[in-house]
Biotite code that builds the C-alpha atoms (Angstrom):
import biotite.structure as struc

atoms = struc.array([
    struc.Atom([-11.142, -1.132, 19.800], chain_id="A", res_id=1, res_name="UNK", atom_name="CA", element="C"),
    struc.Atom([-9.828, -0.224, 16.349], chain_id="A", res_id=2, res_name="UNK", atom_name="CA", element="C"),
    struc.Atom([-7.094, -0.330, 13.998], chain_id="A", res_id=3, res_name="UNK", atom_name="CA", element="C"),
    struc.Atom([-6.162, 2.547, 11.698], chain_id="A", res_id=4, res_name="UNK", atom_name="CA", element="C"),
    struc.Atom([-4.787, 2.321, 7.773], chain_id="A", res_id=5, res_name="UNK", atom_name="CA", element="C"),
    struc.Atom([-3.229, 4.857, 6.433], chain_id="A", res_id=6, res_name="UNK", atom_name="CA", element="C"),
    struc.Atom([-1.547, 4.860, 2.963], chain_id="A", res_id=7, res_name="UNK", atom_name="CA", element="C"),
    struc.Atom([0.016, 8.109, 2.151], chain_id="A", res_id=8, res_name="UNK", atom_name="CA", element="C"),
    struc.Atom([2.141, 6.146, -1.127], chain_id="A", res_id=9, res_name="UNK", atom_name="CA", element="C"),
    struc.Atom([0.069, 6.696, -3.516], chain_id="A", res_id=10, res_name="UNK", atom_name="CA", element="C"),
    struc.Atom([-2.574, 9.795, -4.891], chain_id="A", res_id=11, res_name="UNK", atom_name="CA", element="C"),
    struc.Atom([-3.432, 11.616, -1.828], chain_id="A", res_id=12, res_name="UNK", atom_name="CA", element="C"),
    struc.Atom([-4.527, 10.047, 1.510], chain_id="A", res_id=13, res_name="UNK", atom_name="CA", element="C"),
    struc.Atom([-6.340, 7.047, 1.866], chain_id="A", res_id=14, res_name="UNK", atom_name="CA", element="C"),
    struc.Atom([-7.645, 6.040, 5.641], chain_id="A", res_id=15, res_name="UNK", atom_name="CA", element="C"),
    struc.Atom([-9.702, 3.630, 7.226], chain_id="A", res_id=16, res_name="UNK", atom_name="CA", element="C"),
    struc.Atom([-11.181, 2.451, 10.554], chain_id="A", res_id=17, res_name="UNK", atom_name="CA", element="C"),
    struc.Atom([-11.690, -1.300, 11.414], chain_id="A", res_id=18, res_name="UNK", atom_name="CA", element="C"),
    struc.Atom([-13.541, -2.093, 14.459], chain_id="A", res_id=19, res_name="UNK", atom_name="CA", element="C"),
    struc.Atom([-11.921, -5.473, 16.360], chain_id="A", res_id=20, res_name="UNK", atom_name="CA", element="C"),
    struc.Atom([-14.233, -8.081, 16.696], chain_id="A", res_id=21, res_name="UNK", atom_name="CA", element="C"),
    struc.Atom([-17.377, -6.078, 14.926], chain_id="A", res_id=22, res_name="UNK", atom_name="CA", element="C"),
    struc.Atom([-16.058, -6.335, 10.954], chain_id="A", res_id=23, res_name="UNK", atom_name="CA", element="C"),
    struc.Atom([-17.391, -2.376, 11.060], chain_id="A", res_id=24, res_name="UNK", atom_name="CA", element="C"),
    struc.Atom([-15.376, -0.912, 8.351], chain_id="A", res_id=25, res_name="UNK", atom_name="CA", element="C"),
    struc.Atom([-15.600, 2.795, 7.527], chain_id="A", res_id=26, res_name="UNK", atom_name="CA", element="C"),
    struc.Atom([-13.185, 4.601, 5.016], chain_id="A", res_id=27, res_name="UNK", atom_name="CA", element="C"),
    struc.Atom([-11.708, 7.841, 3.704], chain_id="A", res_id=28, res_name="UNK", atom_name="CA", element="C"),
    struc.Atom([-10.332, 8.423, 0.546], chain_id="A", res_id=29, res_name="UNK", atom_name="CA", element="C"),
    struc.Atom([-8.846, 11.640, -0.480], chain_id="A", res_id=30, res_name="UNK", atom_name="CA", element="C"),
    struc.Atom([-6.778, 11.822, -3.618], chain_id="A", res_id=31, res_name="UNK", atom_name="CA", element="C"),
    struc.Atom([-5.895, 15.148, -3.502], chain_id="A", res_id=32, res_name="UNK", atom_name="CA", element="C"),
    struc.Atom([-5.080, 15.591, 0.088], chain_id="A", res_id=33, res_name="UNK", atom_name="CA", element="C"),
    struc.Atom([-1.923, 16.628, 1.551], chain_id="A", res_id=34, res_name="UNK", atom_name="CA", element="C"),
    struc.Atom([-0.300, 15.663, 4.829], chain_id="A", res_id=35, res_name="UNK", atom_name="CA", element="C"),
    struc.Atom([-1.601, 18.470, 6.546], chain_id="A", res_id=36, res_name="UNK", atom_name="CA", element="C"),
    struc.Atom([-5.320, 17.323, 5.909], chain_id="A", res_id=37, res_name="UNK", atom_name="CA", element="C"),
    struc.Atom([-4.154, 13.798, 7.566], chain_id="A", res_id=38, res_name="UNK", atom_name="CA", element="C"),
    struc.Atom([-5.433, 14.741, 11.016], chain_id="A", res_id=39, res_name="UNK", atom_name="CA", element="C"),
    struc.Atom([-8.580, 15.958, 10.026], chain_id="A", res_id=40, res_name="UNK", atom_name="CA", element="C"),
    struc.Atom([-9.467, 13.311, 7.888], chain_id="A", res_id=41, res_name="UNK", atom_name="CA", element="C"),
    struc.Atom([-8.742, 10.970, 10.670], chain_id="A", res_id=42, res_name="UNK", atom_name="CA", element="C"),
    struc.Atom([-11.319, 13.139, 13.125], chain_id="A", res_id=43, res_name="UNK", atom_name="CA", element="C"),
    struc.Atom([-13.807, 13.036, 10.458], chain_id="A", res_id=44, res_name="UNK", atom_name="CA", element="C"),
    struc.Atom([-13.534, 9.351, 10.578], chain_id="A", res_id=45, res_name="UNK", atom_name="CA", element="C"),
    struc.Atom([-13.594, 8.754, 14.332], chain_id="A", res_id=46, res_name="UNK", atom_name="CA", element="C"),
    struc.Atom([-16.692, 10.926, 14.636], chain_id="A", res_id=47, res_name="UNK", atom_name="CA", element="C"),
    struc.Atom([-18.093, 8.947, 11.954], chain_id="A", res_id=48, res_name="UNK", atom_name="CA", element="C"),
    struc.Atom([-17.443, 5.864, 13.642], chain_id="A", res_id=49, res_name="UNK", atom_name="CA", element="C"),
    struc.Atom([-18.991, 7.681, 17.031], chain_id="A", res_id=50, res_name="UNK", atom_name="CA", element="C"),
    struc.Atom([-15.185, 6.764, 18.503], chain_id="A", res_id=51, res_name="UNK", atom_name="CA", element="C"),
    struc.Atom([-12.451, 8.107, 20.117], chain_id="A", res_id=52, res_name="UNK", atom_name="CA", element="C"),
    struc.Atom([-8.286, 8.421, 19.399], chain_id="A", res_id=53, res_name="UNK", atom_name="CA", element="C"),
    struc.Atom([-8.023, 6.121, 22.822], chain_id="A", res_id=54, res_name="UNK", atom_name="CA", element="C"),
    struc.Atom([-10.028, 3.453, 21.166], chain_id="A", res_id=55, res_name="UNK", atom_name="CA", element="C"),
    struc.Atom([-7.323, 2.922, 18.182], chain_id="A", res_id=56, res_name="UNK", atom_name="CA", element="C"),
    struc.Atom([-4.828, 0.269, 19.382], chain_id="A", res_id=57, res_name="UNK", atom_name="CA", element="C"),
    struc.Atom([-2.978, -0.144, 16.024], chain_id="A", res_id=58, res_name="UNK", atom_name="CA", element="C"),
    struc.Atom([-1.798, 1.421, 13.301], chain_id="A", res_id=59, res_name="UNK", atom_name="CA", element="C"),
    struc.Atom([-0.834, 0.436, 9.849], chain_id="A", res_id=60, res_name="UNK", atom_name="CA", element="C"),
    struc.Atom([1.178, 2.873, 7.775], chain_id="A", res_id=61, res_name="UNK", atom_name="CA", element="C"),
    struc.Atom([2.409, 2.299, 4.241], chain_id="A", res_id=62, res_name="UNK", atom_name="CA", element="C"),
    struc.Atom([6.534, 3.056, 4.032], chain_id="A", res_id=63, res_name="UNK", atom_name="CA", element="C"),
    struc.Atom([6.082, 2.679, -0.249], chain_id="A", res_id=64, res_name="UNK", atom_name="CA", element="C"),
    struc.Atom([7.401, 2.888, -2.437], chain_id="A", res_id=65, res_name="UNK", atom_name="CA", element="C"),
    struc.Atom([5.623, 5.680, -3.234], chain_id="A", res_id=66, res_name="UNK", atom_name="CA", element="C"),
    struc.Atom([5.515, 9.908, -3.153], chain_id="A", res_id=67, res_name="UNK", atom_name="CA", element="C"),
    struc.Atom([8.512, 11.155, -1.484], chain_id="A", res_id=68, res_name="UNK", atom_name="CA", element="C"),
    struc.Atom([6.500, 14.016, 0.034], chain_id="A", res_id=69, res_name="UNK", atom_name="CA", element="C"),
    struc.Atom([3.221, 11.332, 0.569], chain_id="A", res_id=70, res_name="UNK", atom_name="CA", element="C"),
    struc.Atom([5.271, 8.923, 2.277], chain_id="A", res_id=71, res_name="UNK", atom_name="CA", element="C"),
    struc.Atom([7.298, 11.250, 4.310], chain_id="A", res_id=72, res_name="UNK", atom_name="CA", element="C"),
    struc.Atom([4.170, 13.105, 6.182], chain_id="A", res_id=73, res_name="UNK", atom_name="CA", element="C"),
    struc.Atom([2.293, 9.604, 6.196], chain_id="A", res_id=74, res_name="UNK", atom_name="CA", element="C"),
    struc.Atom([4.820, 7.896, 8.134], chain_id="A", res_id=75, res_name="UNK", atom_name="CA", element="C"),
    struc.Atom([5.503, 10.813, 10.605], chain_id="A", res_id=76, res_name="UNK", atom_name="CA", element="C"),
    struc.Atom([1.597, 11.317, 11.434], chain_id="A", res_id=77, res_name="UNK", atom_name="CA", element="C"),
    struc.Atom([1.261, 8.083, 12.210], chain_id="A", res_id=78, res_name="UNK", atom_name="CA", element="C"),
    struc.Atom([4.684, 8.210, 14.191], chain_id="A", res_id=79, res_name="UNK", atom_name="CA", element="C"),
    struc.Atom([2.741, 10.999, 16.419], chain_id="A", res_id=80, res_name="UNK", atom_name="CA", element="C"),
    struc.Atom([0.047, 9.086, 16.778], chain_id="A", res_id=81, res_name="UNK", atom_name="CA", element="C"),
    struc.Atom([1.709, 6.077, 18.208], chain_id="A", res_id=82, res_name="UNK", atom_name="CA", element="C"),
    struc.Atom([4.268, 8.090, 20.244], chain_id="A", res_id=83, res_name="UNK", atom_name="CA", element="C"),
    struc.Atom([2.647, 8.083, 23.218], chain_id="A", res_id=84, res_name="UNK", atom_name="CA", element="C"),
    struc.Atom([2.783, 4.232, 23.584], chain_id="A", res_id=85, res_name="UNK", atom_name="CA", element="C"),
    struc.Atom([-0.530, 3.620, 23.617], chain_id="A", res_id=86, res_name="UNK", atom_name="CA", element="C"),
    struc.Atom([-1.134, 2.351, 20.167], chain_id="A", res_id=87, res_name="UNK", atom_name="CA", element="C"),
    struc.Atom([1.274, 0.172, 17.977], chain_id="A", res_id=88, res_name="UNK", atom_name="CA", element="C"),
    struc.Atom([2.606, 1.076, 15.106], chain_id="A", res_id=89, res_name="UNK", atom_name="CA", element="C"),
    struc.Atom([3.291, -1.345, 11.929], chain_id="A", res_id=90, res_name="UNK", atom_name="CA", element="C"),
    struc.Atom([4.855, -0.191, 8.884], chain_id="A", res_id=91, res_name="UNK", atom_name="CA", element="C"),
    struc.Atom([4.292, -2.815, 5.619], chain_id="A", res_id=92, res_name="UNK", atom_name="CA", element="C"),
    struc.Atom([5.790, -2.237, 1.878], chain_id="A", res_id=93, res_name="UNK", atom_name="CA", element="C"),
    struc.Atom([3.329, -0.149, -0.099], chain_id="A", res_id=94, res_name="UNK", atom_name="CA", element="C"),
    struc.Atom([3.225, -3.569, -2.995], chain_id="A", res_id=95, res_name="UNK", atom_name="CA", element="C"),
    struc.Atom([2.733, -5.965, 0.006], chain_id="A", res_id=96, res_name="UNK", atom_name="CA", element="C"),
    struc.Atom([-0.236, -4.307, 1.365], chain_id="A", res_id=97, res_name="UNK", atom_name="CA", element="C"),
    struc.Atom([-1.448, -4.253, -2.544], chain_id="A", res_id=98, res_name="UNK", atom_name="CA", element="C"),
    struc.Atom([-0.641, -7.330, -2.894], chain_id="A", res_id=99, res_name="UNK", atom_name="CA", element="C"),
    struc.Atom([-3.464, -8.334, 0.159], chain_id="A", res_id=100, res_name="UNK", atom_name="CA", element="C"),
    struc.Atom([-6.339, -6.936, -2.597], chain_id="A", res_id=101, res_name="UNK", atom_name="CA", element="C"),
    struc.Atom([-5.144, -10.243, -4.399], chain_id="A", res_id=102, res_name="UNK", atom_name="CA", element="C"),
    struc.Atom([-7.185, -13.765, -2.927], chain_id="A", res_id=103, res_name="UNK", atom_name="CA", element="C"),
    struc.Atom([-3.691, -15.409, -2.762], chain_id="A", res_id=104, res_name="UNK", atom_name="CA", element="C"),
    struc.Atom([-1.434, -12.746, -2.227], chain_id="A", res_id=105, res_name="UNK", atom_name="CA", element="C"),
    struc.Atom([1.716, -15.160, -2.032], chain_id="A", res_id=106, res_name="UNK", atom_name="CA", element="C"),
    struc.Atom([0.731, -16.175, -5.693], chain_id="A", res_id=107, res_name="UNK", atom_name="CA", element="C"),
    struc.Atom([0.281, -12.713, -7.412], chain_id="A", res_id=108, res_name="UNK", atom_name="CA", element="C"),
    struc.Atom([2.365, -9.830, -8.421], chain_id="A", res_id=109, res_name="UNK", atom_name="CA", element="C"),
    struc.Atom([1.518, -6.323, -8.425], chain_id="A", res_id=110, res_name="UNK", atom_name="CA", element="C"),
    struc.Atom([2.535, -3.775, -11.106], chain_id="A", res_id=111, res_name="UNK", atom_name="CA", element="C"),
    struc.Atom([2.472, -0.324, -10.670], chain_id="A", res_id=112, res_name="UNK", atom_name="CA", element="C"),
    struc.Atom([3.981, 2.429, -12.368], chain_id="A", res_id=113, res_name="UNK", atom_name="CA", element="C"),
    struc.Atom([7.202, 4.241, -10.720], chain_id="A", res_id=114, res_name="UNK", atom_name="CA", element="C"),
    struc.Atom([7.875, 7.043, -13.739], chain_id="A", res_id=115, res_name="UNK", atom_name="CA", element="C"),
    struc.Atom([7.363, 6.786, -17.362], chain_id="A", res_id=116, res_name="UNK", atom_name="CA", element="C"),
    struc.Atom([8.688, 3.260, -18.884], chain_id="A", res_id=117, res_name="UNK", atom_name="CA", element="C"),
    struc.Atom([9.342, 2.341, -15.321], chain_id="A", res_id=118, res_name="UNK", atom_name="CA", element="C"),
    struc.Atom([7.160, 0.278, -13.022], chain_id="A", res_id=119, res_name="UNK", atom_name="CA", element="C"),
    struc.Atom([7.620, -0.986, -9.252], chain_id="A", res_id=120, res_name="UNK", atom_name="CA", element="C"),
    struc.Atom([7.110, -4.295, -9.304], chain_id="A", res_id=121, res_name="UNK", atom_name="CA", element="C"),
    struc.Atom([6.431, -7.153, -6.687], chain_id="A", res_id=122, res_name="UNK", atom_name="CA", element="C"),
    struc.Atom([6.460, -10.652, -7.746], chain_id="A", res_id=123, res_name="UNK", atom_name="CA", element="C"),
    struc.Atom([8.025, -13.805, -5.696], chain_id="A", res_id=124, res_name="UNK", atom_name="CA", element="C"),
    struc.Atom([7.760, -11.482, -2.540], chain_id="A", res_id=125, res_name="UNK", atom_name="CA", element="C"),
    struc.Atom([10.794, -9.692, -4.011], chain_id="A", res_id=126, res_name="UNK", atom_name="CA", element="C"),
    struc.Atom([10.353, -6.194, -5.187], chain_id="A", res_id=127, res_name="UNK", atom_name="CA", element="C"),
    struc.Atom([12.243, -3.985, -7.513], chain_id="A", res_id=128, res_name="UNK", atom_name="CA", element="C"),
    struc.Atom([11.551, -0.890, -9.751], chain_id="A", res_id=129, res_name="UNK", atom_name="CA", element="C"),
    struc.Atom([12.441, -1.658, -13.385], chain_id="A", res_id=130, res_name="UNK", atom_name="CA", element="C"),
    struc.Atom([11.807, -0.742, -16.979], chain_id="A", res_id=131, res_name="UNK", atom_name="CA", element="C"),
    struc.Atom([8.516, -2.519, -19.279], chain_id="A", res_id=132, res_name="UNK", atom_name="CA", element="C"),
    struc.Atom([10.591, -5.003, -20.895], chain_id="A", res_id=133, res_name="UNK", atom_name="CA", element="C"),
    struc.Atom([12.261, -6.344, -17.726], chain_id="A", res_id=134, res_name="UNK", atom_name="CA", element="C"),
    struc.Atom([8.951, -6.670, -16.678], chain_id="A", res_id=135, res_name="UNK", atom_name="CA", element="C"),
    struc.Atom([7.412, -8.412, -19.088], chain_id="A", res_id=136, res_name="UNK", atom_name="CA", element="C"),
    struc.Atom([9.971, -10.916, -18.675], chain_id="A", res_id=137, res_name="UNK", atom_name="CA", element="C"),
    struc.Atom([9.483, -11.740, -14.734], chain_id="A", res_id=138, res_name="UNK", atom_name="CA", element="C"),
    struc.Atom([5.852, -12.315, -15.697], chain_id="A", res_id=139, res_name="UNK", atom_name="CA", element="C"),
    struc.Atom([6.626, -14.627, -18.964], chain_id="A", res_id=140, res_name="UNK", atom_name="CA", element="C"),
    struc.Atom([9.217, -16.312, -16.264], chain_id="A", res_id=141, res_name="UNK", atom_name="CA", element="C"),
    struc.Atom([7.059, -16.859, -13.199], chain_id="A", res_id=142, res_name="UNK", atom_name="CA", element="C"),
    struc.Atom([3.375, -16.795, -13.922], chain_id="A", res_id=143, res_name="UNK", atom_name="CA", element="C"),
    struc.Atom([1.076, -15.899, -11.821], chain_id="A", res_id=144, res_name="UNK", atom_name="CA", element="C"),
    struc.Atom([-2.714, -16.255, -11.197], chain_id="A", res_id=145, res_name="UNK", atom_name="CA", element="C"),
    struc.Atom([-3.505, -12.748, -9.927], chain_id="A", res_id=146, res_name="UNK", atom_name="CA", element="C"),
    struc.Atom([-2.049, -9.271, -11.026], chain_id="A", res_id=147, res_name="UNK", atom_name="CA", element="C"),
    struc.Atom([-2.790, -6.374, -8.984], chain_id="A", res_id=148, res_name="UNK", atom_name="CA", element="C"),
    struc.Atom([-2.040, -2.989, -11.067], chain_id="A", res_id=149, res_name="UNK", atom_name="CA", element="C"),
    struc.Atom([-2.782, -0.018, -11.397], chain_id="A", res_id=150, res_name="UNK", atom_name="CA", element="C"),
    struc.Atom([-4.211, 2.351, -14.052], chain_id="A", res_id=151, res_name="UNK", atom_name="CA", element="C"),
    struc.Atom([-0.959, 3.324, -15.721], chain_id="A", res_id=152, res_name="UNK", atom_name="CA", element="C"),
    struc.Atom([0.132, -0.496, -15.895], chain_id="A", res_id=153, res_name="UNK", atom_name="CA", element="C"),
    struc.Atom([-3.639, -0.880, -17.519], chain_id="A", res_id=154, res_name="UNK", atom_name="CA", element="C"),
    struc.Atom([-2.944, 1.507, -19.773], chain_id="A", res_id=155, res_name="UNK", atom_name="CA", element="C"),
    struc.Atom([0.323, 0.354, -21.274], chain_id="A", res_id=156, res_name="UNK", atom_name="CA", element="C"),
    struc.Atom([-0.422, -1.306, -24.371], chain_id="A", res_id=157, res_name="UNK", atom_name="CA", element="C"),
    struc.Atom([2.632, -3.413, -23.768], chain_id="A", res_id=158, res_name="UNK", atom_name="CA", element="C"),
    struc.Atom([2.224, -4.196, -20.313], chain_id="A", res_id=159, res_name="UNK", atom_name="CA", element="C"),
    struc.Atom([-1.451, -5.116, -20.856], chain_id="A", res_id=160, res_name="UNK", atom_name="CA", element="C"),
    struc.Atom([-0.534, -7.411, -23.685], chain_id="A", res_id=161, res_name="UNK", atom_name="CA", element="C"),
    struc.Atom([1.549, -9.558, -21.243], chain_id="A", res_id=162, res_name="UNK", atom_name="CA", element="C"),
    struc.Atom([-0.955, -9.246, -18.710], chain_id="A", res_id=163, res_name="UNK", atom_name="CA", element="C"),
    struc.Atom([-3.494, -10.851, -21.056], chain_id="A", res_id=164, res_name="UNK", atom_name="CA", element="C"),
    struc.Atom([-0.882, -13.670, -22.532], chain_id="A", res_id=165, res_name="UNK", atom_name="CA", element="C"),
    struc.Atom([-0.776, -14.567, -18.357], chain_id="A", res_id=166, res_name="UNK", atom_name="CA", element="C"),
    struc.Atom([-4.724, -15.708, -18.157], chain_id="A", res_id=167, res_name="UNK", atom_name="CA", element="C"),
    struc.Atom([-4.362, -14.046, -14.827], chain_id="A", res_id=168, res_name="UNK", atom_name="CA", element="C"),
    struc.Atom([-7.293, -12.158, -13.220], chain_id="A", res_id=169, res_name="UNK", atom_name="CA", element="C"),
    struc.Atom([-6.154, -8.608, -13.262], chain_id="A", res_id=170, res_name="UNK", atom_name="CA", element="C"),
    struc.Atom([-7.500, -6.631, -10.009], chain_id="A", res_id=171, res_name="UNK", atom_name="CA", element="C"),
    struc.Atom([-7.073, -2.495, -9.959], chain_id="A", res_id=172, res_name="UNK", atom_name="CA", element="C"),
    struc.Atom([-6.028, -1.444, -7.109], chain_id="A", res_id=173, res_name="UNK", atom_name="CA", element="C"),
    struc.Atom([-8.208, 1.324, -6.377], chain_id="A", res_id=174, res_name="UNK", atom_name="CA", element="C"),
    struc.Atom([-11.518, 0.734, -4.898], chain_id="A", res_id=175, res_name="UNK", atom_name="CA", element="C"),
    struc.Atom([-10.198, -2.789, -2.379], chain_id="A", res_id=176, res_name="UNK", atom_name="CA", element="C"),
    struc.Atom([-10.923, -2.324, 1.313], chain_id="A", res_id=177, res_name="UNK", atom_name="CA", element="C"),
    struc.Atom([-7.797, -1.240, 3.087], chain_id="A", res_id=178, res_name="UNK", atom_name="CA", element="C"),
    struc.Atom([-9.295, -3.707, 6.004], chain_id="A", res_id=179, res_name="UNK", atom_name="CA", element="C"),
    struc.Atom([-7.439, -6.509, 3.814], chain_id="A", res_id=180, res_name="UNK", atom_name="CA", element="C"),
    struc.Atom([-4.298, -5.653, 4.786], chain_id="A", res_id=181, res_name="UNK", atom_name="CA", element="C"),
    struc.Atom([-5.227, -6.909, 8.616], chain_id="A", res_id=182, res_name="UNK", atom_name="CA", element="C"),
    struc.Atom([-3.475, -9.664, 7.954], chain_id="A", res_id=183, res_name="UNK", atom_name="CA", element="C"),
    struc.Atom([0.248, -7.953, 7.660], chain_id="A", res_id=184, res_name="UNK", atom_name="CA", element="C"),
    struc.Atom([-0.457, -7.454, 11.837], chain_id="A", res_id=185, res_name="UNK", atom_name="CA", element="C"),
    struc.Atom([0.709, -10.379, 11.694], chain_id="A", res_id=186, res_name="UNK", atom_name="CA", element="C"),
    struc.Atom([4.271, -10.557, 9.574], chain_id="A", res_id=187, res_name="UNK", atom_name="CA", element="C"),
    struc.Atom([5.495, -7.540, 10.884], chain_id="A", res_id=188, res_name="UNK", atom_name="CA", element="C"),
    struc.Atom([6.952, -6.221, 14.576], chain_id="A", res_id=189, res_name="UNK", atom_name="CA", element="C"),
    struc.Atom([5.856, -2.850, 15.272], chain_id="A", res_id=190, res_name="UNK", atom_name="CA", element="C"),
    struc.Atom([8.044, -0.024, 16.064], chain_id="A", res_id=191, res_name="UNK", atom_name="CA", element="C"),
    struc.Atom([7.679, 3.193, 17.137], chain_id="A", res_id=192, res_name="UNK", atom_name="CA", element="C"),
    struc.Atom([10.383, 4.580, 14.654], chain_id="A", res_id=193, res_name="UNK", atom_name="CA", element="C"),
    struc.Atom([9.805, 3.819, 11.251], chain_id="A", res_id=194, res_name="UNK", atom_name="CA", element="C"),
    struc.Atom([12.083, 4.337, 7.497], chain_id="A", res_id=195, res_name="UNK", atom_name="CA", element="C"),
    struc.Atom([9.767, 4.919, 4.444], chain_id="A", res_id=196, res_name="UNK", atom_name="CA", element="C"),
    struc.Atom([11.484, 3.242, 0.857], chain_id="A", res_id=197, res_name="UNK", atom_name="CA", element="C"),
    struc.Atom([11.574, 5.487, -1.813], chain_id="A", res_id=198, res_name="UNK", atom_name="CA", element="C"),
    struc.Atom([13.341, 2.912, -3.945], chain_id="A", res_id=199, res_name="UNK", atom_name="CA", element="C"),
    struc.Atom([16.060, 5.486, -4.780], chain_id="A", res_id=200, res_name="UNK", atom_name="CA", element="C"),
    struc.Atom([17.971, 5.385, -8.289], chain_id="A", res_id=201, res_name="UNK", atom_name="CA", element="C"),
    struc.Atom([21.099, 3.388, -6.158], chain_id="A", res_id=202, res_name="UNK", atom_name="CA", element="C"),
    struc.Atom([18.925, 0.393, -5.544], chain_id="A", res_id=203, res_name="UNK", atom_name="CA", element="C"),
    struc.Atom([17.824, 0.137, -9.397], chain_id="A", res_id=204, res_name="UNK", atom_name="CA", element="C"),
    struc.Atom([21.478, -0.103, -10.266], chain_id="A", res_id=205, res_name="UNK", atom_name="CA", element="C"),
    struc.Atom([21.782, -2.872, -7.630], chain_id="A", res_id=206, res_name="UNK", atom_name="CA", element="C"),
    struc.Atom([19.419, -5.030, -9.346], chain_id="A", res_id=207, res_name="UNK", atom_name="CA", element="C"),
    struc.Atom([21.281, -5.068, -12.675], chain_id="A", res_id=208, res_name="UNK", atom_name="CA", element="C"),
])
């Protein structure tokens, strides 16, 4: 049996197979694929993997926040492919699942950028989309030991300063094992019908 990733939030498509029981991990990452490429990335895989749709008994979708268009196909594939009731579906926050890539997720925070001067940012399991400054004041507030970020938050001169003044290990999150998200199977209840988070302009005037 196997479990399917598929994150859809970020550049592209990025998909893996886990095999239950066997730790056989196989992979797909496609950063300039669209949604309609999703289905035959996923037979690619399965063929690689010498398995079968029947044989995938979970999925794991990311609902973002993310690409509006990314997130949007993502979660509706997946949707189709669970449909049928004989695979479950589990949709995590786009940060949470990044925050997995950390070795203590529930100590680290994950930066990643939303639009320019604005980052989404998870820290304290809360997680908000704010400017630089207000970041660089959650981190100065609660420090953490692990930062998971991406290459826009790398390449902010300002952001990178703060990440340094932390002393914590910085981890990019391109390149991690989608496999370490396995662990969200078990915070979540699945659901057939699922609501990506866009983290619209309403919910950053909430937070001030």
């Amino acid at each position: 049996m196997f479990d399917l990733f598929v994150d859809t939030s970020r550049k592209g498509i990025s998909m893996a197979l886990l095999e239950s029981g066997a730790n056989r991990y196989i992979e797909s990452i496609d950063e300039s694929a669209r949604g309609e490429t999703a289905s035959a990335m996923l037979d690619a895989l399965l063929e690689k993997a010498g398995a079968t749709l029947d044989q995938v008994t979970r999925v794991m979708v990311t609902l973002g926040p993310g690409s509006f268009s990314g997130l949007r196909t993502g979660v509706a594939f997946c949707e189709g492919l669970s449909f049928s009731g004989k695979r479950k579906l589990y949709g995590v926050s786009t940060l949470a699942a990044l925050a997995c890539f950390a070795d203590a997720s529930e100590s680290a925070a994950v930066v990643i950028r939303a639009r320019k001067d604005y980052w989404y940012l998870r820290l304290d399991e809360k997680e908000g989309f704010i400017e630089t400054a207000q970041v660089i004041e959650a981190l100065k507030a609660h420090p953490v030991k692990e930062l998971v970020v991406d290459e826009a938050a790398l390449a902010d001169e300002s952001l990178q300063a703060a990440f340094n003044s932390t002393g914590a290990r910085t981890i990019l999150d391109k390149g991690q094992p989608l496999s370490k998200w396995s662990n969200l199977f078990n915070t979540v209840t699945p659901s057939l019908m699922l609501e990506a988070n866009y983290i619209q302009p309403s919910y950053f005037e909430k937070l001030h």
